[in-house]
Structure formats: structure tokens, C-alpha cells
N, C-alpha and C positions, 0 to 999 in steps of 0.2 A: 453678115451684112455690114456693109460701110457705111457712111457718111459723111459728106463734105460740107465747108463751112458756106455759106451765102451770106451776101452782105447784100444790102440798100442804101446806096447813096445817093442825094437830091441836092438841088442846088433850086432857085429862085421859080427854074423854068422846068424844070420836070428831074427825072431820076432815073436811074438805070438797079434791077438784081438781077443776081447770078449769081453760081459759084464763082470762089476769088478766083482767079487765075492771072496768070504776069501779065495776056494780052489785053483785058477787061482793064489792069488798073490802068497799063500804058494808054488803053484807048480814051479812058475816064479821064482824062486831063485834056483833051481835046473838044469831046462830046460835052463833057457836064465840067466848065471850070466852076472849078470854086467847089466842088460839091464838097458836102460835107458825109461823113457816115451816121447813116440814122438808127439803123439797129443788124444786128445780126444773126441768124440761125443754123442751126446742123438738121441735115434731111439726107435721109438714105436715095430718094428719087425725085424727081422732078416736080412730079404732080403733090408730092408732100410739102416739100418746098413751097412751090403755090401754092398750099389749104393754110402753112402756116403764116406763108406773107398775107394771105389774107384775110387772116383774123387779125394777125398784128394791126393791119390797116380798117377793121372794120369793115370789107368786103362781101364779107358773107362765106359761103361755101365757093371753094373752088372748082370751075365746070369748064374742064378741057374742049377746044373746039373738040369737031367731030372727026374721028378715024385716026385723030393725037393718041399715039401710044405713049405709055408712060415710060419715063429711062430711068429703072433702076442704074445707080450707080457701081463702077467696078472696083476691083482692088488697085489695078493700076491708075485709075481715074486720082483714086486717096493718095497714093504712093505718090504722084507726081504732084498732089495740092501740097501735103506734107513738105515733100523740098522745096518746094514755094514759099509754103511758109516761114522756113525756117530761117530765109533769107530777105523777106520779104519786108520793104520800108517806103511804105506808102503814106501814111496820116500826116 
């Protein structure tokens, strides 16, 4: 099972998470100026992702709408965050 990184970044007016990816950061500078990064975590799927943003945030449990399937993530999903990363100069 893999894992990808997600980040939360906020700015005055609200925030955006996800996993990192190039078009997320490109688009982050448009939607949320200024944002800053608040915290970040590793999740094999979607729905874990959401249960751990939201504890980080005090949320409570997280409760997918209904008929939301959960996306485990794939190999190539990591393989393609990975080169990302490794070039990756966002902050």
C-alpha cells in the first residue's frame, strides 16, 4: 500500500487540502494568495486523509457524503507525487 503527502494551506479567507501536486500549487497562488502551509500528512486513501485532517482540526470523525467511494491510492499516483517532489519549490 502507498501513500501520498497532503498538505493544508490557509490564508486570512479560507484554505485549500489535498495531495501536493504541481497543478494544486500553481493553482494556490491564484485561489489562496498569501496562503501559508499549516500542517501536513501521509494517507494511503482519501477518506483517511479526511479522518486525519480532521482531528488535526478538531472536526470530529470523518462522514463521507453518501454513495462517496473511498480512493485508495495507486503506485503510479506515488511515483508521479515523488517526481514532484523532488523538484518541487513552492514555500
Amino acid at each position: 500500500m502507498v501513500d501520498l503527502l497532503h498538505e493544508y494551506w490557509a490564508n486570512d479567507d479560507g484554505g485549500e487540502f489535498g495531495p501536493v501536486r504541481e497543478r494544486g500549487d500553481q493553482l494556490r497562488q491564484t485561489l489562496i494568495p498569501g496562503a501559508r502551509l499549516i500542517f501536513s500528512l501521509r494517507a494511503a486513501s482519501w477518506h483517511q486523509a479526511m479522518q486525519l485532517y480532521n482531528e488535526r482540526l478538531d472536526y470530529g470523525d470523518y462522514q463521507p457524503a453518501e454513495g462517496v467511494e473511498n480512493h485508495f491510492y495507486s503506485a503510479e499516483e506515488a511515483a508521479e507525487q515523488e517526481a514532484y517532489l523532488r523538484v518541487r519549490n513552492c514555500r
